[in-house]
C-alpha positions as a printed NumPy array, in Angstrom:
array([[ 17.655,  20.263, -23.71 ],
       [ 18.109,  18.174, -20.881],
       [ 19.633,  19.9  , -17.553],
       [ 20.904,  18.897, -14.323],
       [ 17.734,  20.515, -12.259],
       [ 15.614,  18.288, -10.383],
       [ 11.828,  18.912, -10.539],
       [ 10.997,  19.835,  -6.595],
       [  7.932,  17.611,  -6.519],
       [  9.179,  14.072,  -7.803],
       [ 12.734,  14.635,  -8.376],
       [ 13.115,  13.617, -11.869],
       [ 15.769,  15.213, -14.421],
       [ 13.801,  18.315, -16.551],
       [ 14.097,  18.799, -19.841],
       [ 12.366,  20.892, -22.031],
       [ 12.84 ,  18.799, -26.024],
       [ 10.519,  16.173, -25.432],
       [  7.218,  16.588, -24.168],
       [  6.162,  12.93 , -24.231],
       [  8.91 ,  11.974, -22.044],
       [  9.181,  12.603, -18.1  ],
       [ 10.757,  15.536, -16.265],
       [  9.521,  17.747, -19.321],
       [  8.604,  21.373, -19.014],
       [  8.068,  24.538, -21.425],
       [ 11.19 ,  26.289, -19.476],
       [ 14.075,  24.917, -17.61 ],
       [ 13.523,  28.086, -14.988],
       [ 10.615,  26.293, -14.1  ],
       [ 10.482,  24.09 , -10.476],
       [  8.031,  21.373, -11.543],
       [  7.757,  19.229, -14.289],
       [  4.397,  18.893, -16.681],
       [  3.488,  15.76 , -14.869],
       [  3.753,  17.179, -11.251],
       [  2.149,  20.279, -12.709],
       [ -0.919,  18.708, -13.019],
       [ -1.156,  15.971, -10.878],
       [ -0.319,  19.047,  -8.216],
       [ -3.681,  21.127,  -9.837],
       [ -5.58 ,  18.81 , -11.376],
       [ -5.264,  15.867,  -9.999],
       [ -4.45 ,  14.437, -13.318],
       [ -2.055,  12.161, -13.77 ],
       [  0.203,  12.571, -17.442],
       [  0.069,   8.675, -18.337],
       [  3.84 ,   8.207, -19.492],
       [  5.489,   4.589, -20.509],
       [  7.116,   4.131, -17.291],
       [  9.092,   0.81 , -16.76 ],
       [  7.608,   0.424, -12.772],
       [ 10.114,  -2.813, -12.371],
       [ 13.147,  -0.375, -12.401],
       [ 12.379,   1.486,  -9.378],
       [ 13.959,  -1.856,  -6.97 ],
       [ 16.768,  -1.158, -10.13 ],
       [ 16.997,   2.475,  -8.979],
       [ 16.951,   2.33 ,  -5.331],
       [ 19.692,  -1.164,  -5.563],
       [ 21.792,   1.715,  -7.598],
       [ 21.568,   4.465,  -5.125],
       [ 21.372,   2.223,  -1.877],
       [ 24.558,   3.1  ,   1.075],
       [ 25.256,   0.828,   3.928],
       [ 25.205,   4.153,   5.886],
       [ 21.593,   5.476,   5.322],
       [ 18.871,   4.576,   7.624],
       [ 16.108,   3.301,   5.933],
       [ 12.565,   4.083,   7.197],
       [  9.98 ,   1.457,   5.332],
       [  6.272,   2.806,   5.221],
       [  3.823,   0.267,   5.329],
       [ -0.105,   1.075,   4.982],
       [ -2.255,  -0.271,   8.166],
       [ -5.418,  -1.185,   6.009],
       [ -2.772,  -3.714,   4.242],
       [  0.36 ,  -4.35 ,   5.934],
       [  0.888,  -7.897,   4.219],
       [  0.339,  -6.251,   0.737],
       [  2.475,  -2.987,   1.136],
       [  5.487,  -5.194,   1.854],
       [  8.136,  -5.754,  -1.19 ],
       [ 10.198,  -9.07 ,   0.452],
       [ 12.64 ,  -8.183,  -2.728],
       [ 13.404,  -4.526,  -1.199],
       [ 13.351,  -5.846,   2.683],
       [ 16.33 ,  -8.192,   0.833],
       [ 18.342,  -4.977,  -0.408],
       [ 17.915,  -3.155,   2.812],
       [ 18.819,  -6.01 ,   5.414],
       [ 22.177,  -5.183,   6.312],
       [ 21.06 ,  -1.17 ,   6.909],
       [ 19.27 ,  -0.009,   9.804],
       [ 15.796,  -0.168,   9.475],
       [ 12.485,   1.757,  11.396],
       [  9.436,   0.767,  10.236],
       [  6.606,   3.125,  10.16 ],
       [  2.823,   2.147,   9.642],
       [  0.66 ,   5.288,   8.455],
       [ -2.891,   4.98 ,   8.308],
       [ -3.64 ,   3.901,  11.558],
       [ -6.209,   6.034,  12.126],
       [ -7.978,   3.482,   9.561],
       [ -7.939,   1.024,  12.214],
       [ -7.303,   2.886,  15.775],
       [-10.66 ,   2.8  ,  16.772],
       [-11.016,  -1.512,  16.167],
       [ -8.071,  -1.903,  17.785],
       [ -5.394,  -0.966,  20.304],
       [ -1.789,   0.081,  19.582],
       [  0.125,  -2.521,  21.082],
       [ -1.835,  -4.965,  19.726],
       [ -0.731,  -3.633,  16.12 ],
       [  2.982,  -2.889,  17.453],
       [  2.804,  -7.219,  18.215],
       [  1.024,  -8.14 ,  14.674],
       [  3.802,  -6.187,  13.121],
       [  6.818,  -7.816,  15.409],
       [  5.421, -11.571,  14.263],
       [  4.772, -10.223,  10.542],
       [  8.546,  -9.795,   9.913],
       [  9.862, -12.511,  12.402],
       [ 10.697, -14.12 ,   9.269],
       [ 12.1  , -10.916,   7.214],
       [ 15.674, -10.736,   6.079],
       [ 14.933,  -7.241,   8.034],
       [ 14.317,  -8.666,  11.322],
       [ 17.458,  -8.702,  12.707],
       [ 17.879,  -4.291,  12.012],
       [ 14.714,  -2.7  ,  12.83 ],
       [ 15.218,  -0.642,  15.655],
       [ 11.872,   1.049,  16.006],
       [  8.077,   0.469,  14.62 ],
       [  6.09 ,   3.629,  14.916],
       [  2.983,   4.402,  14.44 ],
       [  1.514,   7.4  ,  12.531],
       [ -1.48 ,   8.811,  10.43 ],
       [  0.058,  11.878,   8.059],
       [ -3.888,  12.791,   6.961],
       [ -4.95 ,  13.228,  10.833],
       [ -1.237,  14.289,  12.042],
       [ -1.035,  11.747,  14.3  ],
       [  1.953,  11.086,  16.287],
       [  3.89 ,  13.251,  13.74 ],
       [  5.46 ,  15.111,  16.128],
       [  6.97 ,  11.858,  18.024],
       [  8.224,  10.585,  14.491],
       [ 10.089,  14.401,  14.065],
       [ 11.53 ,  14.336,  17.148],
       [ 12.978,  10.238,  16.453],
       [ 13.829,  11.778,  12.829],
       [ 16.185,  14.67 ,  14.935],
       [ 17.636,  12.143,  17.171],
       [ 18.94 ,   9.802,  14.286],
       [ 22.783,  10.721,  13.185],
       [ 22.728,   8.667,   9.479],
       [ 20.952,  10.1  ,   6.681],
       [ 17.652,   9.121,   6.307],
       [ 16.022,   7.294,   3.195],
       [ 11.885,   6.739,   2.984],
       [ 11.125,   4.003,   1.282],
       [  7.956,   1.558,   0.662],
       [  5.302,   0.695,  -1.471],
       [  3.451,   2.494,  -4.309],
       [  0.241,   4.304,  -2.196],
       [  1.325,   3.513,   1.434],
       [  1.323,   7.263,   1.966],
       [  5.034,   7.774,   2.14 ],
       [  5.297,  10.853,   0.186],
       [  1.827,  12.31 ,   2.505],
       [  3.882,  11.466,   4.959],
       [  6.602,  13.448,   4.301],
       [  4.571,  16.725,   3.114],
       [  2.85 ,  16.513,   6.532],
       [  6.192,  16.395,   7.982],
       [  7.278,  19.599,   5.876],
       [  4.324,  21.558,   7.139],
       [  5.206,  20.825,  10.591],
       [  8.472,  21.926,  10.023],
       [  7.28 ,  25.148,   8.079],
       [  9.359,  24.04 ,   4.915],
       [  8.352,  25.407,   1.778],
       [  8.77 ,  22.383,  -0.183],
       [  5.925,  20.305,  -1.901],
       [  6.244,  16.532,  -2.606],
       [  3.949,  15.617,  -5.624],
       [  1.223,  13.561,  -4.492],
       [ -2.311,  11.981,  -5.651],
       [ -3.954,   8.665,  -5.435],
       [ -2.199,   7.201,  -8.492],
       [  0.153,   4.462,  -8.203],
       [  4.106,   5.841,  -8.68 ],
       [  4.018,   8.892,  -8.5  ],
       [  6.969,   9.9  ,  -6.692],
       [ 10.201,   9.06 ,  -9.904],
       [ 13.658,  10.286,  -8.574],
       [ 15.189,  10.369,  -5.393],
       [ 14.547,  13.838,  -3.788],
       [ 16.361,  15.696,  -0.638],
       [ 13.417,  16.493,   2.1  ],
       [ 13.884,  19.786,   3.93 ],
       [ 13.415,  19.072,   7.617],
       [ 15.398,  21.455,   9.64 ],
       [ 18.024,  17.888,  10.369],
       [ 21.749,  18.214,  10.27 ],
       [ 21.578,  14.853,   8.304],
       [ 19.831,  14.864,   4.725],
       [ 16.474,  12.783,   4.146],
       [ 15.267,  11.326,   0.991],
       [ 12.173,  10.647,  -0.321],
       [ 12.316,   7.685,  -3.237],
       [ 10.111,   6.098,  -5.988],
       [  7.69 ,   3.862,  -4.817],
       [  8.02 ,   0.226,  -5.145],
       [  5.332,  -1.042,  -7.559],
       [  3.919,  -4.154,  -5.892],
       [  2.13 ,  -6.531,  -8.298],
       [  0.822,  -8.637,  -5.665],
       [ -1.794,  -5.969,  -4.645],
       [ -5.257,  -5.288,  -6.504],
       [ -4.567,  -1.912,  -6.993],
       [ -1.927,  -2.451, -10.012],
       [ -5.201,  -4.59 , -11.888],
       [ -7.906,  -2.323, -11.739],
       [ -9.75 ,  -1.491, -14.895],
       [ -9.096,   2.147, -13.784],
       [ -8.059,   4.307, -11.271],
       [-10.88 ,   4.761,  -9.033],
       [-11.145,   7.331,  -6.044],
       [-13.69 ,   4.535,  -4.732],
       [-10.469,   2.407,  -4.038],
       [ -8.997,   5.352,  -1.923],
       [ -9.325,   3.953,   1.566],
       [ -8.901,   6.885,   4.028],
       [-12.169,   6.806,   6.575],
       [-12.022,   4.212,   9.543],
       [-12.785,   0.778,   8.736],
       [-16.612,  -0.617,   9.088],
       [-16.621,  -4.309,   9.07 ],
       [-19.44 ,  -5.957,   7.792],
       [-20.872,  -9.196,   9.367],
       [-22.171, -12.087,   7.51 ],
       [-23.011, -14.901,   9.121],
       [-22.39 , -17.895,   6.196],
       [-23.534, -21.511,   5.666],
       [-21.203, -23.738,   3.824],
       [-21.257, -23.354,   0.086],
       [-21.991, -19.655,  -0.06 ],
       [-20.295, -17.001,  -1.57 ],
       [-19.384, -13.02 ,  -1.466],
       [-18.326, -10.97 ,  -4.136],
       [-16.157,  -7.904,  -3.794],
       [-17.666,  -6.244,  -6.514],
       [-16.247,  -7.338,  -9.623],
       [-12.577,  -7.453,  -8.052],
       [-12.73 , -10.998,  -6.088],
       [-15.034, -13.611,  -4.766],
       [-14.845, -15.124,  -0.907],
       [-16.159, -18.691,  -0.928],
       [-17.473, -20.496,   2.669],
       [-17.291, -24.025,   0.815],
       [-17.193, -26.468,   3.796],
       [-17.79 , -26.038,   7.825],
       [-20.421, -25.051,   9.919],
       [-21.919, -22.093,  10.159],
       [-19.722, -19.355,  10.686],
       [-19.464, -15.433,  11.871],
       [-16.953, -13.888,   8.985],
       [-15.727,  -9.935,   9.61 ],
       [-15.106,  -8.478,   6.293],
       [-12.986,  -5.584,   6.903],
       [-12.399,  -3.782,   3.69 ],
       [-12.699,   0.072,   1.92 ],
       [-15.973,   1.517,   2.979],
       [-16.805,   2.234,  -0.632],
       [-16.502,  -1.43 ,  -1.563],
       [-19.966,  -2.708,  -2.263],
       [-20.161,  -6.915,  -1.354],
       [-22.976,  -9.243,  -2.668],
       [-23.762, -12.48 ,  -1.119],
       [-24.917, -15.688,  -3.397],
       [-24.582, -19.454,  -3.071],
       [-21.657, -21.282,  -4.522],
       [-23.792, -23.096,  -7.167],
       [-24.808, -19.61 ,  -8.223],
       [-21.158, -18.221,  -8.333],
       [-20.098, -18.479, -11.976],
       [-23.495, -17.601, -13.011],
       [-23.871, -14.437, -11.108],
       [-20.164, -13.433, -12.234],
       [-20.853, -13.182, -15.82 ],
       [-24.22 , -11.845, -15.712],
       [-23.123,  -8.926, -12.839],
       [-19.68 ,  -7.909, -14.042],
       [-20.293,  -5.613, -16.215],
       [-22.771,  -3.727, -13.932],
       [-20.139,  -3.353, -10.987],
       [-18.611,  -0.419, -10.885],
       [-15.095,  -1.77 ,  -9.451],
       [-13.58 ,  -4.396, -11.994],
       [-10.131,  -5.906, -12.991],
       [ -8.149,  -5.196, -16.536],
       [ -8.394,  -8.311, -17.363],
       [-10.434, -11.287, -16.227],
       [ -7.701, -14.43 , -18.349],
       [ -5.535, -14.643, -15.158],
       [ -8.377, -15.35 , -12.456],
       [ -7.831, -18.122,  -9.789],
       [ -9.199, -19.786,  -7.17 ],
       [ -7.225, -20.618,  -4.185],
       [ -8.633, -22.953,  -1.691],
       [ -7.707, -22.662,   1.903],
       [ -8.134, -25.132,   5.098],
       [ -8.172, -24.91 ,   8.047],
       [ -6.115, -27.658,   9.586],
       [ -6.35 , -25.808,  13.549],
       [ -8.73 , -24.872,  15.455],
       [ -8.184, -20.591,  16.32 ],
       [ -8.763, -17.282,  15.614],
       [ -7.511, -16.079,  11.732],
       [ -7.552, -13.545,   9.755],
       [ -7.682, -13.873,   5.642],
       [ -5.405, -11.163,   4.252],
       [ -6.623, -10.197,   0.571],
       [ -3.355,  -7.605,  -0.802],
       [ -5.617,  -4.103,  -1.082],
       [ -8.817,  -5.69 ,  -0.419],
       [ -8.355,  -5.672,   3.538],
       [ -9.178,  -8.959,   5.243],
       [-11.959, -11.333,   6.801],
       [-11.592, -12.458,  10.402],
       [-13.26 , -15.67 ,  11.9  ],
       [-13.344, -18.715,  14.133],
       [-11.432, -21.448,  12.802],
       [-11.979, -25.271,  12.902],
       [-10.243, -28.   ,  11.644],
       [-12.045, -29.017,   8.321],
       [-13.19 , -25.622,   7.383],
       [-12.96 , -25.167,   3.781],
       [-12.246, -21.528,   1.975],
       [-12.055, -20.237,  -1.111],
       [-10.727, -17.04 ,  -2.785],
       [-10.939, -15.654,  -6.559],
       [ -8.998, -13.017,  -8.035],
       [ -5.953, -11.828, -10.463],
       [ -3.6  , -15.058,  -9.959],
       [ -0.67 , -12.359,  -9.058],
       [ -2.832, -10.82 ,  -5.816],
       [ -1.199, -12.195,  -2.674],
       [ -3.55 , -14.292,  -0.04 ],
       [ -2.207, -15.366,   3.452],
       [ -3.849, -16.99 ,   6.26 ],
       [ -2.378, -15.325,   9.468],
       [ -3.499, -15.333,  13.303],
       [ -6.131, -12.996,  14.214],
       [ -5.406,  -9.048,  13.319],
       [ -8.398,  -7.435,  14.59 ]])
């Protein structure tokens, strides 16, 4: 039997007939569903056939030119948590953007400087034009939550959170519950998706807030791991590693990507990426060699290995850039006109070349 009760951690419709199928549970008194159940205690996430395209489907169905929309972005990958197809269905709404994490990065880096990275990142956005605010926050070390509550209070539309799959959004929103001394749990673990209905947030605000599904971006590396790994978690301030490269050498991100120094003089490159991330050096000659001999030993590798490409990148301008890899973090360095790059991965993971992040 399928009733109209909404399981209090992800939102989804219970029913209690099919116990393959989401939103089921063993009695339709109960608050959670199966799947929340144990992601909730175990950390264990019920593995159901879940179309992840139709979440933009859901949220075009339930969007409102009246809601304020706030978009959470993750500061370890702020090019790779953005969905330009949802920034397209939300540009006519207000928009506040808020980047969690940032205790990831606070130390390497000073707030303003993020607040103007952010400002040119979506200079070109369909959503430029209605963001009224950027704020920054961290829900694991509470920071700044109590600035975002009291902007929350102050709004007069009702609020929808919204963003990509493992930005933190529905963290976010439990830390925000605790502060408020709700009794309301969000269902939340490292798994991608794991927030499926719309659900009303309890914040002590005369307007309602929303917490919806999260946008499955299949530009990131996270959706083409070989498995979920709590090695890919990336929650302890960044350490950037040094290498100082000759042309035609090459480091590997474990058995996830390869960065490539083809041409140029010798350069400083900053890898800043998960802590837990373990990078090899080689030389180019060496690279396809070393790739199928070391693969299976790494302990962090891809589905599938068909879809692999190389993208080559020069540098036409002299400056300081930063290489974004989507979920890998990126590599900072020195420009100069000439300077030939290289990056392998999954042909879907998104690679840009911006101005200098940190």
């Amino acid at each position: 039997m399928t009733s109209y009760k909404h399981c209090q951690g992800c939102g989804v419709t219970l029913q209690n007939t099919k116990q393959n199928k989401i939103g089921y549970v063993e009695n339709l008194t109960q608050d959670y569903c199966y799947r929340c159940f144990r992601l909730t205690h175990y950390n264990e996430l019920i593995d159901y056939d879940l179309n992840e395209n139709s979440f933009l489907a859901n949220l075009s169905n339930n969007y409102g030119l009246g809601y304020h929309y706030f978009y959470v972005l993750d500061a370890y990958d702020l090019d790779g948590s953005r969905n330009l197809p949802l920034e397209q269905i939300l540009q006519n709404n207000k928009v506040t953007i808020i980047i969690n994490k940032v205790d990831l990065v606070q130390k390497l880096i000073n707030n303003n400087k993020i607040l103007t990275f952010v400002e040119e990142l979506f200079i070109n956005s369909a959503l430029f034009a209605k963001i009224e605010n950027i704020i920054l926050v961290s829900a694991l070390k509470n920071y700044a939550l109590d600035e975002l509550y009291r902007y929350i209070k102050h709004q007069t539309e009702d609020i929808v959170f919204v963003g990509s799959s493992n930005t933190g959004k529905s963290t976010l929103l439990n830390s925000l519950i605790k502060l408020t001394n709700y009794q309301q749990k969000i269902t939340v673990s490292n798994n991608v998706s794991t927030t499926l209905g719309n659900i009303e947030v309890k914040l002590g605000t005369k307007h309602k807030i929303y917490d919806s599904p999260g946008v499955v971006n299949n530009h990131t590396i996270i959706s083409y791991l070989d498995h979920n790994d709590k090695k890919m978690i990336t929650n302890k301030l960044l350490k950037p590693i040094t290498f100082q490269l000759e042309s035609e050498q090459t480091i590997f991100y474990e058995g996830l990507a390869s960065f490539s120094f083809v041409k140029g003089l010798k350069t400083s490159f900053h890898f800043y990426k998960n802590n837990n991330i373990m990078l090899h050096r080689t030389k180019l000659t060496n690279k396809d060699y070393y790739f199928k001999h070391h693969l299976m030993q790494a302990s962090l590798r891809l589905k599938d290995y068909n879809p692999w490409k190389e993208q080559t990148i020069i540098i036409a301008e002299p400056g300081d850039y930063s290489l974004f890899i989507a979920g890998l973090g990126w590599i900072t360095f020195k420009g100069s006109p000439g300077q030939e790059l290289m990056v392998g991965t999954n042909e879907n993971i998104k690679i840009n070349l911006r101005k200098r992040f940190i």
